[in-house]
mmCIF entry with sequence, helices, sheets and N, C-alpha, C, O atoms, coordinates in Angstrom:
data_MODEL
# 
_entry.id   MODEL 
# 
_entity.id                         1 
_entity.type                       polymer 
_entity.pdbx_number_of_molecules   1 
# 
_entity_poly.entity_id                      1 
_entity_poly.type                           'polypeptide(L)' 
_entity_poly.nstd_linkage                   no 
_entity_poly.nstd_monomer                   no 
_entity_poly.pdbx_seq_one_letter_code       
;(UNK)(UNK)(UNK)(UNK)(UNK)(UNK)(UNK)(UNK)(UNK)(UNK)(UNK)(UNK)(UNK)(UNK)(UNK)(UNK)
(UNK)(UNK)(UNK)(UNK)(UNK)(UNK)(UNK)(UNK)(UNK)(UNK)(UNK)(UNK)(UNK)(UNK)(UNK)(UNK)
(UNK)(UNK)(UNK)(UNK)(UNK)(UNK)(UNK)(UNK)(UNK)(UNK)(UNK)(UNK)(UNK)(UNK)(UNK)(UNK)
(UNK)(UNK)(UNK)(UNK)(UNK)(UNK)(UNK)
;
_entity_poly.pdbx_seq_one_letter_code_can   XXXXXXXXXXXXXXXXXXXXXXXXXXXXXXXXXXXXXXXXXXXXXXXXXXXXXXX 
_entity_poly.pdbx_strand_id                 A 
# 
loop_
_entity_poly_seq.entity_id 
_entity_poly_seq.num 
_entity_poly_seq.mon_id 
_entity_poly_seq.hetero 
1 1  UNK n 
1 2  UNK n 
1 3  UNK n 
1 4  UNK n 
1 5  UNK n 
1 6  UNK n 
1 7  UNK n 
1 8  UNK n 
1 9  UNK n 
1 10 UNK n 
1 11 UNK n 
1 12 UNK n 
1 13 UNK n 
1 14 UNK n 
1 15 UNK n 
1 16 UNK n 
1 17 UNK n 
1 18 UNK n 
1 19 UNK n 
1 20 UNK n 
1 21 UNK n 
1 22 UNK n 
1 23 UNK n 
1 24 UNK n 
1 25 UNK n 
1 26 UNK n 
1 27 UNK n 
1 28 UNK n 
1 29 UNK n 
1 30 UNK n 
1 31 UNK n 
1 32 UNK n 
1 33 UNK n 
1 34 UNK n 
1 35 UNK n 
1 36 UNK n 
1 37 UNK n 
1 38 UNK n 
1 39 UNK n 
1 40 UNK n 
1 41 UNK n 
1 42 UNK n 
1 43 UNK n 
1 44 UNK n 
1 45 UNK n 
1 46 UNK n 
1 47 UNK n 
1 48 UNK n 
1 49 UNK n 
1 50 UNK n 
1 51 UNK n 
1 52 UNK n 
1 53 UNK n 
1 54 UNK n 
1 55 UNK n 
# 
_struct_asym.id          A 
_struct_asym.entity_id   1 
# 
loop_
_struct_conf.conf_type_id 
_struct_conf.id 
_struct_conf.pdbx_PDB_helix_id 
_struct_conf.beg_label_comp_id 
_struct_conf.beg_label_asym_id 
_struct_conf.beg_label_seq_id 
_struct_conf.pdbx_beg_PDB_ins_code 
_struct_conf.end_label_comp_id 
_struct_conf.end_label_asym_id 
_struct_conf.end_label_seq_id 
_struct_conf.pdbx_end_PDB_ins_code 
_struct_conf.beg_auth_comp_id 
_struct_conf.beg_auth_asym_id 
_struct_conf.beg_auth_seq_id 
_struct_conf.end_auth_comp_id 
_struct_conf.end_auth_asym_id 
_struct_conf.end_auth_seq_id 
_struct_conf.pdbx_PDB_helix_class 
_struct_conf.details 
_struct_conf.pdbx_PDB_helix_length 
HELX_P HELX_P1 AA1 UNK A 6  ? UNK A 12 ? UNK A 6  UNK A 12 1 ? 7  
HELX_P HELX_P2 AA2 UNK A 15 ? UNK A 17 ? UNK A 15 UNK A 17 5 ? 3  
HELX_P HELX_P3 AA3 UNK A 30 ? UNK A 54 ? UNK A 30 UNK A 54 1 ? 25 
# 
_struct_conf_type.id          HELX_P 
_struct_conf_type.criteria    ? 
_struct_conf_type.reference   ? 
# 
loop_
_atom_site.group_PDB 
_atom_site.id 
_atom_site.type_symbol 
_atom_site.label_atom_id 
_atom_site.label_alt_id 
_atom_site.label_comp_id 
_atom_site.label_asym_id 
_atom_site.label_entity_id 
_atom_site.label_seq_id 
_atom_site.pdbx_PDB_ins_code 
_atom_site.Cartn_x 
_atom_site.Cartn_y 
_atom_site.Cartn_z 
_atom_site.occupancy 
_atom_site.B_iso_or_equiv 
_atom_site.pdbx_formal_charge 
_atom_site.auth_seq_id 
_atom_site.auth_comp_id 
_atom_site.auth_asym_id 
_atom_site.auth_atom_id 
_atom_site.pdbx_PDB_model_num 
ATOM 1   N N  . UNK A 1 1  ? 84.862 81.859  82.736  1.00 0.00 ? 1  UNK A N  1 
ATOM 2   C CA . UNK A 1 1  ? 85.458 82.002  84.045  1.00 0.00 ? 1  UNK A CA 1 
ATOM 3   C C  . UNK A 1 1  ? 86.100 83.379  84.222  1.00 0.00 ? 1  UNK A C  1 
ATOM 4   O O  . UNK A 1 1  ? 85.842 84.000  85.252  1.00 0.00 ? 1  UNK A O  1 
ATOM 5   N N  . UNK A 1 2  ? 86.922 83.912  83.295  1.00 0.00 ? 2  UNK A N  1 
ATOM 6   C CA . UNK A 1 2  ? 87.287 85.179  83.424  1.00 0.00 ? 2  UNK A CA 1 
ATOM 7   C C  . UNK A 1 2  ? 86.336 86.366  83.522  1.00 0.00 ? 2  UNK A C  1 
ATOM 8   O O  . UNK A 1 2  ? 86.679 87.498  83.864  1.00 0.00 ? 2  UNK A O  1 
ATOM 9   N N  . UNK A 1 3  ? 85.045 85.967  83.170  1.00 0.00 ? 3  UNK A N  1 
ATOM 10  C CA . UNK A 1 3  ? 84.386 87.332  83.716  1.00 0.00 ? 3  UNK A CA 1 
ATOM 11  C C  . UNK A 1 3  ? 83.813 87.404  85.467  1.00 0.00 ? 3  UNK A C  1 
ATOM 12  O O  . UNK A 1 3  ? 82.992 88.244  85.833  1.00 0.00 ? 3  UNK A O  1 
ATOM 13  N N  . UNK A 1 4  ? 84.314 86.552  86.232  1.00 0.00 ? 4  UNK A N  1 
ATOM 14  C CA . UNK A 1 4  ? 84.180 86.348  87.336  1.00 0.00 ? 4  UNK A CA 1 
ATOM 15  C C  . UNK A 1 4  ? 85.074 87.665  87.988  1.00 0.00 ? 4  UNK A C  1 
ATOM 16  O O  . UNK A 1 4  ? 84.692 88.327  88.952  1.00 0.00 ? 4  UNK A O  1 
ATOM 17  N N  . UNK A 1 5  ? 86.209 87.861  87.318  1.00 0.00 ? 5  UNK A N  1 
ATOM 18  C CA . UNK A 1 5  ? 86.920 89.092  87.572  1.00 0.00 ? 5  UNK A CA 1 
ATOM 19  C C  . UNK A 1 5  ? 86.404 90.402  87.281  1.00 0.00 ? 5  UNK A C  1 
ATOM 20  O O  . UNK A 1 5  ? 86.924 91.417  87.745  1.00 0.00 ? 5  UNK A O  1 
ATOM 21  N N  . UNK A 1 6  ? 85.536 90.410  86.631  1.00 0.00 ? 6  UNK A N  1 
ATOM 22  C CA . UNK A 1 6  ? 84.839 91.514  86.557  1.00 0.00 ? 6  UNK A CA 1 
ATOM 23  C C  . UNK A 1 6  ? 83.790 91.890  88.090  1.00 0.00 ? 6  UNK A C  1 
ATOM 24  O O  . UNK A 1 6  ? 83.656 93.108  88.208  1.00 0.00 ? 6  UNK A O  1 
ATOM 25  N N  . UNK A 1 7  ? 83.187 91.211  89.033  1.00 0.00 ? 7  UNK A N  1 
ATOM 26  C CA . UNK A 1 7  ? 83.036 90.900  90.229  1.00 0.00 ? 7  UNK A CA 1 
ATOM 27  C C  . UNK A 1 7  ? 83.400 91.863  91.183  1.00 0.00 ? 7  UNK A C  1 
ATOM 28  O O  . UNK A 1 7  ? 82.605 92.558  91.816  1.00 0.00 ? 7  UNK A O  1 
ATOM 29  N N  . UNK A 1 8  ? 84.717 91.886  91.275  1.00 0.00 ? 8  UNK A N  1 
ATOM 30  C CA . UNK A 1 8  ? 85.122 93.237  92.141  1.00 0.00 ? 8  UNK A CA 1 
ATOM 31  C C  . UNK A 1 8  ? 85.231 94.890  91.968  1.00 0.00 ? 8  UNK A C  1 
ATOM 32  O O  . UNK A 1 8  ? 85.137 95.886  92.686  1.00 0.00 ? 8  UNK A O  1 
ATOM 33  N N  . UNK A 1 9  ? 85.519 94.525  90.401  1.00 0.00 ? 9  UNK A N  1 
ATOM 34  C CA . UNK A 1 9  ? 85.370 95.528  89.256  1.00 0.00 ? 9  UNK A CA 1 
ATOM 35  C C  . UNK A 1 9  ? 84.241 96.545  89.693  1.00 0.00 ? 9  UNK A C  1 
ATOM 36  O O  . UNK A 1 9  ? 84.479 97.657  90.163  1.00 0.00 ? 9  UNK A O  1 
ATOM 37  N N  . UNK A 1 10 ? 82.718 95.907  89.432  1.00 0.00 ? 10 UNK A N  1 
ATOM 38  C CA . UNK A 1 10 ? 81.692 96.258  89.717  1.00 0.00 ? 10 UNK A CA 1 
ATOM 39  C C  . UNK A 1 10 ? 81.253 96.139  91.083  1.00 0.00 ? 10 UNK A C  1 
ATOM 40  O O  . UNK A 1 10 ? 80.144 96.675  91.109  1.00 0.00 ? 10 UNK A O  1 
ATOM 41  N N  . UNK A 1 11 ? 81.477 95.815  91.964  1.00 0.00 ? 11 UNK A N  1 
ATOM 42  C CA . UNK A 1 11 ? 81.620 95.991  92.977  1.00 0.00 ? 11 UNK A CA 1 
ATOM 43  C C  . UNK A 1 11 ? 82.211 97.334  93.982  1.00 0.00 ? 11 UNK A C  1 
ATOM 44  O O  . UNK A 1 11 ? 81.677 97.821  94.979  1.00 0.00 ? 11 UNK A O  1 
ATOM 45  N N  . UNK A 1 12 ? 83.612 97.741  93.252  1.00 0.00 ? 12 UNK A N  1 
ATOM 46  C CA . UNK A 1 12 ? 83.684 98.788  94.030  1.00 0.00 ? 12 UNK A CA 1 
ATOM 47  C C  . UNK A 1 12 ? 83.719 100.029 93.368  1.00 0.00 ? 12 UNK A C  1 
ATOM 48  O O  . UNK A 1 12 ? 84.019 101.145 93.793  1.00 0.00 ? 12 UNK A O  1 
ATOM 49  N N  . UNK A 1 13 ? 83.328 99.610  92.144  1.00 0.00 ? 13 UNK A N  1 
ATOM 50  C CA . UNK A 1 13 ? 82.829 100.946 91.575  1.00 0.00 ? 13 UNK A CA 1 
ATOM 51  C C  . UNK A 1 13 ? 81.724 101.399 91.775  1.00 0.00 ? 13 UNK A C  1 
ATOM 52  O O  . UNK A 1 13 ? 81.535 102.590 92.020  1.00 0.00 ? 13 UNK A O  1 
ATOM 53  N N  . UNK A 1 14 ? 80.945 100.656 91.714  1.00 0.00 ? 14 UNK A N  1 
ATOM 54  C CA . UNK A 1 14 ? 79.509 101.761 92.434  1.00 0.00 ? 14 UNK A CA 1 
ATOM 55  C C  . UNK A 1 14 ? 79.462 102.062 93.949  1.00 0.00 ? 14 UNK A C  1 
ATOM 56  O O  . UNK A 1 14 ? 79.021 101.403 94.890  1.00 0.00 ? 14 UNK A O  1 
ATOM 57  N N  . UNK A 1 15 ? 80.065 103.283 93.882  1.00 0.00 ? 15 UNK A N  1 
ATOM 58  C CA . UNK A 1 15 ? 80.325 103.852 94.823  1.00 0.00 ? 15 UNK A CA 1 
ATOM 59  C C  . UNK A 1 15 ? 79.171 103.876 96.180  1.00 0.00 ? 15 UNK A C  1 
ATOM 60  O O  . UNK A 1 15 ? 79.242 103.669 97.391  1.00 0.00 ? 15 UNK A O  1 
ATOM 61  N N  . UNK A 1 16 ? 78.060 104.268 95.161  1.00 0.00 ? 16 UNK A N  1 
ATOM 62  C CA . UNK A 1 16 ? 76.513 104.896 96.056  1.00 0.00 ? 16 UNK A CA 1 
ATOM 63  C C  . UNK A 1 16 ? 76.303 103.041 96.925  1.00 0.00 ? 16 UNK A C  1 
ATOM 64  O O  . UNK A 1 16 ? 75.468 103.119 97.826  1.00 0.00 ? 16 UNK A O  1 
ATOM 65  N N  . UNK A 1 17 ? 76.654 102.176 96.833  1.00 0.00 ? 17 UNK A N  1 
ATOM 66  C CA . UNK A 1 17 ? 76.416 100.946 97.697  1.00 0.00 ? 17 UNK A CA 1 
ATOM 67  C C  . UNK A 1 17 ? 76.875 101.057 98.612  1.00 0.00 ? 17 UNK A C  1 
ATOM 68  O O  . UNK A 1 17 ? 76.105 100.732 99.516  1.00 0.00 ? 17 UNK A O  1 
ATOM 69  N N  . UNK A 1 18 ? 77.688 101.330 98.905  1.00 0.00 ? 18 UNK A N  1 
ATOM 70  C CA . UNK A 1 18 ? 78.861 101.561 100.032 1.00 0.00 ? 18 UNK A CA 1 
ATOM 71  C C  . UNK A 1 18 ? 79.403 102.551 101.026 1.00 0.00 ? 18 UNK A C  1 
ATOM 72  O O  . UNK A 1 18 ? 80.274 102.478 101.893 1.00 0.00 ? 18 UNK A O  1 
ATOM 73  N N  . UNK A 1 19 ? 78.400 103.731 100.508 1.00 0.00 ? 19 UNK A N  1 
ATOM 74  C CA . UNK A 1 19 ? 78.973 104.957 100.391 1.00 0.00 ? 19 UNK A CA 1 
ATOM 75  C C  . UNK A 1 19 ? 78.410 104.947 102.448 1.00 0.00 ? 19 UNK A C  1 
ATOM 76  O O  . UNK A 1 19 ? 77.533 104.103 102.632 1.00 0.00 ? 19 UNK A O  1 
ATOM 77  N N  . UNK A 1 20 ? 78.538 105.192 102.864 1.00 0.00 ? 20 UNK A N  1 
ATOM 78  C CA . UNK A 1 20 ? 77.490 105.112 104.463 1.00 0.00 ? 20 UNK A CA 1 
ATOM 79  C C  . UNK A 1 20 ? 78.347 104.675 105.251 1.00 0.00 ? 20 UNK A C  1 
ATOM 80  O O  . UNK A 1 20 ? 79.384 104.106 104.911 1.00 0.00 ? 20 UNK A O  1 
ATOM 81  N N  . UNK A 1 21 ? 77.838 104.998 106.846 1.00 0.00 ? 21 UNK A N  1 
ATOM 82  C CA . UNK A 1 21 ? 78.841 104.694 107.868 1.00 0.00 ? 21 UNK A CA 1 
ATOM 83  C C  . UNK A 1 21 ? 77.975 103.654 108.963 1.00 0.00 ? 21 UNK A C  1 
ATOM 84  O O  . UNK A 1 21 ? 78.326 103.050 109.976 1.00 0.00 ? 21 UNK A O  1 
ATOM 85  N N  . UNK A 1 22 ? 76.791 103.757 108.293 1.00 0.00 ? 22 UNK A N  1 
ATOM 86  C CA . UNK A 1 22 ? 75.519 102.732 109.205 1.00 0.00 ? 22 UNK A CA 1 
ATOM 87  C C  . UNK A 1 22 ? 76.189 101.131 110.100 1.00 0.00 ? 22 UNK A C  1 
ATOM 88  O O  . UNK A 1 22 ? 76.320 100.860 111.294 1.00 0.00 ? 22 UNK A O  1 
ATOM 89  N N  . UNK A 1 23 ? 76.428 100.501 109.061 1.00 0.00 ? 23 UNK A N  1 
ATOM 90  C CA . UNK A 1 23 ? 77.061 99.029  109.974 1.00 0.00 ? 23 UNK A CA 1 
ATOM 91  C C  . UNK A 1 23 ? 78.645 98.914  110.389 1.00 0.00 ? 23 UNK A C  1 
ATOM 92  O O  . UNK A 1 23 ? 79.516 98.560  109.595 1.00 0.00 ? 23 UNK A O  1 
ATOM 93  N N  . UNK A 1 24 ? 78.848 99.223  111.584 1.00 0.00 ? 24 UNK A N  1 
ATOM 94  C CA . UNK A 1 24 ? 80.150 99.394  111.619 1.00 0.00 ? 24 UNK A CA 1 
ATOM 95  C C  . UNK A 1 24 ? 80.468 97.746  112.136 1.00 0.00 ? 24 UNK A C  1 
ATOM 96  O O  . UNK A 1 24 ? 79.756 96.828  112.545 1.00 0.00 ? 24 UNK A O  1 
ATOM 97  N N  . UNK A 1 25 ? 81.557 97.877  111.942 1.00 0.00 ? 25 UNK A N  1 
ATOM 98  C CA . UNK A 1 25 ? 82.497 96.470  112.426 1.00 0.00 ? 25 UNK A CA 1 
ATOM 99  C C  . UNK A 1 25 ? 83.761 96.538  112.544 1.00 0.00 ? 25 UNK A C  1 
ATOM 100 O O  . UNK A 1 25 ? 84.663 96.809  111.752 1.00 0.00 ? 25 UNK A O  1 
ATOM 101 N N  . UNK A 1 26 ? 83.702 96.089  114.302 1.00 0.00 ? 26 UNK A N  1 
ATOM 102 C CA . UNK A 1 26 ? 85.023 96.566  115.316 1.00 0.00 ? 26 UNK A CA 1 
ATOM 103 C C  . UNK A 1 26 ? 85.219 98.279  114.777 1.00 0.00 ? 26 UNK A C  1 
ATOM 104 O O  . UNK A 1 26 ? 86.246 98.569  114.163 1.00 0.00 ? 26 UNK A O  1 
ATOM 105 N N  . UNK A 1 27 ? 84.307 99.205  115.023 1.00 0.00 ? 27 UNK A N  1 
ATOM 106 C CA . UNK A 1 27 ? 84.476 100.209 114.995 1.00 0.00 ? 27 UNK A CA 1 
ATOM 107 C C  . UNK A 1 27 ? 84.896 101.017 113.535 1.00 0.00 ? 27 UNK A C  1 
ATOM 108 O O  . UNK A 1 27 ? 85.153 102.220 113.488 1.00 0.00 ? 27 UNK A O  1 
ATOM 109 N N  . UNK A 1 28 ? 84.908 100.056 112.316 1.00 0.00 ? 28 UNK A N  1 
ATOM 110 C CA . UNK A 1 28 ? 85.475 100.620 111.348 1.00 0.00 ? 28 UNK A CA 1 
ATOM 111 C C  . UNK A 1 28 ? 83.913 100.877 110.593 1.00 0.00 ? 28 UNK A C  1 
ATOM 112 O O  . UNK A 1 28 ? 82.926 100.158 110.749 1.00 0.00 ? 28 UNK A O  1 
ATOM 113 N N  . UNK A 1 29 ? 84.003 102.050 109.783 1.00 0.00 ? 29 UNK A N  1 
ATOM 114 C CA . UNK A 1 29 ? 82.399 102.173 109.128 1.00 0.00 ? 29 UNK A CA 1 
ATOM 115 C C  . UNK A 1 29 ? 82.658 101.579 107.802 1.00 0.00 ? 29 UNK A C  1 
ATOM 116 O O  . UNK A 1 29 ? 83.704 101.300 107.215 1.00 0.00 ? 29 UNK A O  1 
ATOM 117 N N  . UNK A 1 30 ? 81.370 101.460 107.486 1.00 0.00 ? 30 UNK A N  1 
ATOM 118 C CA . UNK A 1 30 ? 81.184 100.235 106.506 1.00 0.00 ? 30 UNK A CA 1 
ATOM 119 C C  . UNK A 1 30 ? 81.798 100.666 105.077 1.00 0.00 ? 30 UNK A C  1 
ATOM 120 O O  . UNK A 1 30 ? 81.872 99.820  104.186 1.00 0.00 ? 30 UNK A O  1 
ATOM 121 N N  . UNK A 1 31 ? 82.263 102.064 104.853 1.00 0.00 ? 31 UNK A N  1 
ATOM 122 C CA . UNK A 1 31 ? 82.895 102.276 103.678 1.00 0.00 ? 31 UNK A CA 1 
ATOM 123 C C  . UNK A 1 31 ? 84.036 101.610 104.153 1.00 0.00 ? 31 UNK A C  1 
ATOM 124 O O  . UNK A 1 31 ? 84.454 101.274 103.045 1.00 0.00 ? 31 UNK A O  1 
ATOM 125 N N  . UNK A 1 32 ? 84.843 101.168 104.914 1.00 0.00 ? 32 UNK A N  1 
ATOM 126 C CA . UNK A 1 32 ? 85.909 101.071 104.885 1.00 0.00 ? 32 UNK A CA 1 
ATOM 127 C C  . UNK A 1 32 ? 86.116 99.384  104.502 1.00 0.00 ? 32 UNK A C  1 
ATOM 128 O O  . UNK A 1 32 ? 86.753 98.819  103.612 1.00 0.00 ? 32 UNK A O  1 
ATOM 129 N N  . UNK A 1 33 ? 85.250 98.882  105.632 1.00 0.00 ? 33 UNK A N  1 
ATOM 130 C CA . UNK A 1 33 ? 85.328 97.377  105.945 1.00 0.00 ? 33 UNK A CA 1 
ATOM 131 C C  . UNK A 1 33 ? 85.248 97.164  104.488 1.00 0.00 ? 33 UNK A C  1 
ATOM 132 O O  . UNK A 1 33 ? 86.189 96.825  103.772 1.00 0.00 ? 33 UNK A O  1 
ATOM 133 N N  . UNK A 1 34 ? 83.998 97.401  104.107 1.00 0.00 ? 34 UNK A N  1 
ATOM 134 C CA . UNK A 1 34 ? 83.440 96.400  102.516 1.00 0.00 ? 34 UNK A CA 1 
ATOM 135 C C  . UNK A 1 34 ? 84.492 96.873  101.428 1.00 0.00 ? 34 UNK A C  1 
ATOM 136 O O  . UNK A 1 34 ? 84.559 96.038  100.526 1.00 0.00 ? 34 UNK A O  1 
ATOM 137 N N  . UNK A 1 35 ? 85.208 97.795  101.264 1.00 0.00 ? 35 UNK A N  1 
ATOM 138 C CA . UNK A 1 35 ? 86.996 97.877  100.540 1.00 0.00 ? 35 UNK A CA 1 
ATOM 139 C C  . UNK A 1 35 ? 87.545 96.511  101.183 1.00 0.00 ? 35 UNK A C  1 
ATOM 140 O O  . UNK A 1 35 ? 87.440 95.530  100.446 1.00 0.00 ? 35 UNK A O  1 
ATOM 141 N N  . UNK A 1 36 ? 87.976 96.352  102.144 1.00 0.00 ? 36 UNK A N  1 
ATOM 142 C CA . UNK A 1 36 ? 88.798 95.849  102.792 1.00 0.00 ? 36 UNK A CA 1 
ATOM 143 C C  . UNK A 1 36 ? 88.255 94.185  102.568 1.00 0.00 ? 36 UNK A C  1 
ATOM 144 O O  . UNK A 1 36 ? 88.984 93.200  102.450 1.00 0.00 ? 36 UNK A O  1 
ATOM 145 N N  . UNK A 1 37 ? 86.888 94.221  102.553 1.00 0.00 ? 37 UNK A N  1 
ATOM 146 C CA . UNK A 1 37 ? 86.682 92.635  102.008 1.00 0.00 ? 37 UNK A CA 1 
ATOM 147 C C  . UNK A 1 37 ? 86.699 91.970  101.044 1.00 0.00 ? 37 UNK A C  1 
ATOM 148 O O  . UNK A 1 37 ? 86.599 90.772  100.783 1.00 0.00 ? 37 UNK A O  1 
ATOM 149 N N  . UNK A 1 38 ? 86.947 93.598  100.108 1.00 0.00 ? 38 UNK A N  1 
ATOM 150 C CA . UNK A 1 38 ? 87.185 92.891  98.717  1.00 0.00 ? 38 UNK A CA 1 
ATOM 151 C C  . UNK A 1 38 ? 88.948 92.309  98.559  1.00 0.00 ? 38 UNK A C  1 
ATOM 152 O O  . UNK A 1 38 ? 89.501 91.800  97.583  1.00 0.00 ? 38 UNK A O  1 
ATOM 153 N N  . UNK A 1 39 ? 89.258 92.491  99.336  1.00 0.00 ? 39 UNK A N  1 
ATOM 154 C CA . UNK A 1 39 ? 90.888 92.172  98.747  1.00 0.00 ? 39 UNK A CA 1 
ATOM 155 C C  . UNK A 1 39 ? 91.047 90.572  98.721  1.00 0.00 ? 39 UNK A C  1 
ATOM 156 O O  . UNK A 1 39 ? 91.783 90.063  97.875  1.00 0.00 ? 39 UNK A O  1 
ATOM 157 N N  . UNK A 1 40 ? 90.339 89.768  99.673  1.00 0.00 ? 40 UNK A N  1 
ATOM 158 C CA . UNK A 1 40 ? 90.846 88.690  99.689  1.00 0.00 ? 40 UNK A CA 1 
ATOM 159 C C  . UNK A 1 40 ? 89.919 88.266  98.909  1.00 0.00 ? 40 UNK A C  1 
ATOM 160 O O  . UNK A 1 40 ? 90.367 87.649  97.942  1.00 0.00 ? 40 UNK A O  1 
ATOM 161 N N  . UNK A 1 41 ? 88.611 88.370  98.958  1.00 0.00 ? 41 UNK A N  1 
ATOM 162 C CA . UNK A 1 41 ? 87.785 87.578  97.816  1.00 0.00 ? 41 UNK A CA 1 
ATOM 163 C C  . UNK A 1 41 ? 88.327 87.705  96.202  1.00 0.00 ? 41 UNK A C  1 
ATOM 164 O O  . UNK A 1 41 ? 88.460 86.922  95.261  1.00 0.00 ? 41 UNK A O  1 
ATOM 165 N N  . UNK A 1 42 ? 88.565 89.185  96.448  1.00 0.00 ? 42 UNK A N  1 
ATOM 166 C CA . UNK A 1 42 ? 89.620 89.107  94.583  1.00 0.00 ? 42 UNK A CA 1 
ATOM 167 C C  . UNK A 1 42 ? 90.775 88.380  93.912  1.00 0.00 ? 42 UNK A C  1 
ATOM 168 O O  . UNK A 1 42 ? 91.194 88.038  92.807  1.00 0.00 ? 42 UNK A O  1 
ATOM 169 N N  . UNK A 1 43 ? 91.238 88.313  96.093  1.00 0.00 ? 43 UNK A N  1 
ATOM 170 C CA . UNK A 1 43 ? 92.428 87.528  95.398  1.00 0.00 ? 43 UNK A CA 1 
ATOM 171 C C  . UNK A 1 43 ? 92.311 85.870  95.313  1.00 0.00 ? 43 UNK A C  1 
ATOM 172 O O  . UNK A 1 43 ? 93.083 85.060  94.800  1.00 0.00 ? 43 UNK A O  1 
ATOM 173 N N  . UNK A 1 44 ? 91.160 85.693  95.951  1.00 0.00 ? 44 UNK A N  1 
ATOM 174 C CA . UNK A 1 44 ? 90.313 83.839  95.614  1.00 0.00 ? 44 UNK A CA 1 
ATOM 175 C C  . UNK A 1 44 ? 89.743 83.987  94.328  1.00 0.00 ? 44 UNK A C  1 
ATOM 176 O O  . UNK A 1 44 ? 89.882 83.099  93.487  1.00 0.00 ? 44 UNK A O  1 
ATOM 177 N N  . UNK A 1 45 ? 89.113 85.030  94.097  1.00 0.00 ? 45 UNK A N  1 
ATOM 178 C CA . UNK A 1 45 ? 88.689 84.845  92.552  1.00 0.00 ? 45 UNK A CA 1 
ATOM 179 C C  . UNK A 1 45 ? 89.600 84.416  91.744  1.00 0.00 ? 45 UNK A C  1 
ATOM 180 O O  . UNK A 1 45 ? 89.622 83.300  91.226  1.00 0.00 ? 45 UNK A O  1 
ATOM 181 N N  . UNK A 1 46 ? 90.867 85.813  91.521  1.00 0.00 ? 46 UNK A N  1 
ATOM 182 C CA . UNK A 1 46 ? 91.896 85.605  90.910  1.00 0.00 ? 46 UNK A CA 1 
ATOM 183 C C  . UNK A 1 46 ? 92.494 84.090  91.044  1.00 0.00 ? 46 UNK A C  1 
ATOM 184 O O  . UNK A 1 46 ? 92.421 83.459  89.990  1.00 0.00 ? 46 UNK A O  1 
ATOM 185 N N  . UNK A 1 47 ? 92.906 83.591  91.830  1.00 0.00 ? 47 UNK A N  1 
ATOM 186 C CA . UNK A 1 47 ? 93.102 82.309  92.020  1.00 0.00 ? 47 UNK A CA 1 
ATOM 187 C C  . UNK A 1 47 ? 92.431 81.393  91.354  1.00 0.00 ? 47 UNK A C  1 
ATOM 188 O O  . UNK A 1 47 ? 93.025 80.835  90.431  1.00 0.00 ? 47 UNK A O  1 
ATOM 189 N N  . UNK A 1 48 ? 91.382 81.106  91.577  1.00 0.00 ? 48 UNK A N  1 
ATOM 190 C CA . UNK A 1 48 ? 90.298 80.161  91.040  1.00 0.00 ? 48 UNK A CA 1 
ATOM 191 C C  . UNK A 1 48 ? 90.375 80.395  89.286  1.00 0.00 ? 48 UNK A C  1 
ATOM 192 O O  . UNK A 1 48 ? 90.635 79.451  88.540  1.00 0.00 ? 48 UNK A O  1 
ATOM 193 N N  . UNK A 1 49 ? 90.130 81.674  88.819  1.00 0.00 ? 49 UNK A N  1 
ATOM 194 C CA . UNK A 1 49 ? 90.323 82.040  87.607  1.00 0.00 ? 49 UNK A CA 1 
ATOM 195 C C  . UNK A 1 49 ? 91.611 81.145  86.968  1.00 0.00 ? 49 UNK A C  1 
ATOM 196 O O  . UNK A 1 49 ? 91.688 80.246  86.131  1.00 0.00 ? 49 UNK A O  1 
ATOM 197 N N  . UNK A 1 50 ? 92.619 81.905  87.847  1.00 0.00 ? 50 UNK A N  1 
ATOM 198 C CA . UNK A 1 50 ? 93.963 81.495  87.344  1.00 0.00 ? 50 UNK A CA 1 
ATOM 199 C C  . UNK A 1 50 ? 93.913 79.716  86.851  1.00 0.00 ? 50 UNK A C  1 
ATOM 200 O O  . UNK A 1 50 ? 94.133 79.159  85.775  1.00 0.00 ? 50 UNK A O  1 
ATOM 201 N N  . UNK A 1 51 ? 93.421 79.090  88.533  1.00 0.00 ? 51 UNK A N  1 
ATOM 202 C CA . UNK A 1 51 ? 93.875 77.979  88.167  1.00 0.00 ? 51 UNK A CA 1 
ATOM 203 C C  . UNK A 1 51 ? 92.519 77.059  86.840  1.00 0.00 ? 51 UNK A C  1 
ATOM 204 O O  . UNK A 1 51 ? 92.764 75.970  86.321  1.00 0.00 ? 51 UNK A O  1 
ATOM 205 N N  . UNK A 1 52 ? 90.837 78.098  86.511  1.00 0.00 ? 52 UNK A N  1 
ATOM 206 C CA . UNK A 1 52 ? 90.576 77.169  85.649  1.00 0.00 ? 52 UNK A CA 1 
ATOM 207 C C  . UNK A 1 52 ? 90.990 77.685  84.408  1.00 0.00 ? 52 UNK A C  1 
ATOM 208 O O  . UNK A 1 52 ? 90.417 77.126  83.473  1.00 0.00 ? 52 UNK A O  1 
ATOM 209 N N  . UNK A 1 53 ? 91.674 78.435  84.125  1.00 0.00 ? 53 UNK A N  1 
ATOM 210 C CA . UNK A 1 53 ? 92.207 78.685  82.768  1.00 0.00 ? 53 UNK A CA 1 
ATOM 211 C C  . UNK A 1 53 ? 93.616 77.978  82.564  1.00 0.00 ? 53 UNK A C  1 
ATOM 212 O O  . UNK A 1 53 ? 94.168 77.660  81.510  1.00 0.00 ? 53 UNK A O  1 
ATOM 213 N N  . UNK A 1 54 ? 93.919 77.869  83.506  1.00 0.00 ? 54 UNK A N  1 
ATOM 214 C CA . UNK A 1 54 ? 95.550 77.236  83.212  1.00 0.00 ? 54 UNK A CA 1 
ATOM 215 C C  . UNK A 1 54 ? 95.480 75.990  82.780  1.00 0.00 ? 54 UNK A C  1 
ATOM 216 O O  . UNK A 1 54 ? 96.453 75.477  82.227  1.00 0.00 ? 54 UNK A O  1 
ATOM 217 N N  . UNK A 1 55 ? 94.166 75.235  82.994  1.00 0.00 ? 55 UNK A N  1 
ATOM 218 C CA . UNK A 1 55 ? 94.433 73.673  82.634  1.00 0.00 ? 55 UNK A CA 1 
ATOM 219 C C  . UNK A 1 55 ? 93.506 73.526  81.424  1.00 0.00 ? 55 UNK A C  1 
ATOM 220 O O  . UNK A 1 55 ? 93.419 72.446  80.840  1.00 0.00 ? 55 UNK A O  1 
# 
């Protein structure tokens, strides 16, 4: 389960995926948005992680 955290890890490190202004949404270009979507999915990962290791 903990390598599920690795997920965002790799995610926003490869830069060249993301790197473009092509799909915007509500005006923001897509480097920005797809940062910005990682925060909450990391922090559900983190969660989920948390809670199957804790038991």
């Amino acid at each position: 389960m903990r390598y599920l955290l690795l997920l965002p890890f790799i995610g926003l490190l490869l830069v060249g995926i993301y790197n473009s202004d092509a799909p915007r949404l509500f005006g923001f270009p897509f480097f920005y948005w797809y940062q910005l979507v990682w925060v909450p999915v990391t922090a559900i990962l983190i969660w989920f992680v948390y809670r199957s290791v804790r038991r």
